[in-house]
N, C-alpha and C positions, 0 to 999 in steps of 0.2 A: 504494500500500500504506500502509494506516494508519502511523503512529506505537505504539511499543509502551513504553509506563512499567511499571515497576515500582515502587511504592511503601511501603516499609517505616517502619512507623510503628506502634506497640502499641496506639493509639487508633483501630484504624477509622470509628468511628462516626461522630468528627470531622469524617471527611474526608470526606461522603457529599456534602456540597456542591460541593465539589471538583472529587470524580467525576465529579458530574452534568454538571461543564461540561465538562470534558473530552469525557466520553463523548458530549456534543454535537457536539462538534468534530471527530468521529471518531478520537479517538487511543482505543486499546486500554490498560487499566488492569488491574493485577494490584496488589493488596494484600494486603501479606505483614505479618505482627504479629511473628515474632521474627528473629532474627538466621539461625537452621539454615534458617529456612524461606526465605530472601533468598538464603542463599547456595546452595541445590539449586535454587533460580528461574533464579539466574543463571548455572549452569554447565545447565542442561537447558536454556533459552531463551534467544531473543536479543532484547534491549530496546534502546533507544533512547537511554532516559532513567531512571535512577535517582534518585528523589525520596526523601531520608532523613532521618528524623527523627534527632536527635542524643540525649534520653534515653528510652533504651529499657532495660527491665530485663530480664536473662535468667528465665527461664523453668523452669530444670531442669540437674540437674549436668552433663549433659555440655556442655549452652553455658558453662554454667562452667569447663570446660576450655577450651576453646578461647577465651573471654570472661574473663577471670580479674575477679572483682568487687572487684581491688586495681586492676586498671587502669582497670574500665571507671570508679573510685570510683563503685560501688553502682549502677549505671545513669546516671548522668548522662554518664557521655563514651560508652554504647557506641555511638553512630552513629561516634566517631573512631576507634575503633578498629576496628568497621566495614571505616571505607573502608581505614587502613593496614593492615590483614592482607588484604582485597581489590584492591589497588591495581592490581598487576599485571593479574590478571582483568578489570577495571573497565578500563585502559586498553589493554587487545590486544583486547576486544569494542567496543574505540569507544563504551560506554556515557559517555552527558552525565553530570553530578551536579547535584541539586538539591537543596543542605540545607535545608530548610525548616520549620522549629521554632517553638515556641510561646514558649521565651526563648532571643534568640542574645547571649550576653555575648562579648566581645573576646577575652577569651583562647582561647576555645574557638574562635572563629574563628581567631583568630592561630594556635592548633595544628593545623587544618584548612591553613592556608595553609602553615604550615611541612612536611607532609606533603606539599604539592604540589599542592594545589585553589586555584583561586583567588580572590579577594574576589570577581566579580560572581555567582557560584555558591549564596549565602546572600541568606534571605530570613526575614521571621518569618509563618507562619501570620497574625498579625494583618493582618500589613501587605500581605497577597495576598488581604483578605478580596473585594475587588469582583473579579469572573470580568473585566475588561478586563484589570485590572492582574496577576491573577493569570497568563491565557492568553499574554498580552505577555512575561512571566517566564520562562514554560513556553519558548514560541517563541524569546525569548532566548538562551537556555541550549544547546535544541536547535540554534539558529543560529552557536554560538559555532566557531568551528577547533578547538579543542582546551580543554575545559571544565576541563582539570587542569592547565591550562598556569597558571604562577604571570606 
């Protein structure tokens, strides 16, 4: 049975290269642009692998309820906040985590770790541009015991 990711990320376009490898690979790829839309993915279906971009802007007041734009500061942390209001969910479905961002600064890591993910779990977009080093990432991640384990 294939592998099933979910990918949440507001840029799909970006990611079409991505896709292509994977879907090479045979892993099954769902990409999702906001936050509502990630988390009715993840409570209807069972994924594997959770690929999440870190800024994602809401969309509309009701993710603003539940995203409040004082915490997510304007989109730029809502992938962390994200995962800490999913946490739970994300670790009773055995979903991996793959944050994979276009800029990952330290603290924002270091807030991701202090929630309970751990350092090998982050990557940058740039730096997963070749599908070897990308797929090796991907397999990593999926290969890990426990991807939230600090």
């Amino acid at each position: 049975m294939p592998k099933r990711i979910l990918w949440l990320d507001n840029d799909p376009a970006y990611l079409e290269p991505f896709i292509e490898v994977l879907t090479d690979e045979s892993y099954e790829v769902e990409v999702v642009a906001t936050v509502a839309d990630a988390e009715k993915a993840m409570r209807a279906h069972k994924y594997d692998l959770l690929v999440l971009d870190v800024m994602i802007p809401t969309v509309n007041p009701d993710e603003e309820k539940r995203f409040d734009p004082t915490l997510t500061q304007l989109g730029y942390k809502t992938g962390l906040i994200f995962y800490t209001l999913n946490k739970e969910l994300i670790t009773s479905s055995g979903i991996k985590i793959l944050v994979m961002t276009v800029r990952l600064d330290k603290s924002i890591m270091d807030e991701f770790v202090t929630a309970g993910l751990s350092p090998s779990c982050f990557a940058t977009k740039y730096d997963l541009r070749d599908a070897t080093v990308f797929l090796a990432k991907i397999q990593s991640v999926l290969n890990a015991s426990n991807s939230s384990a600090v």
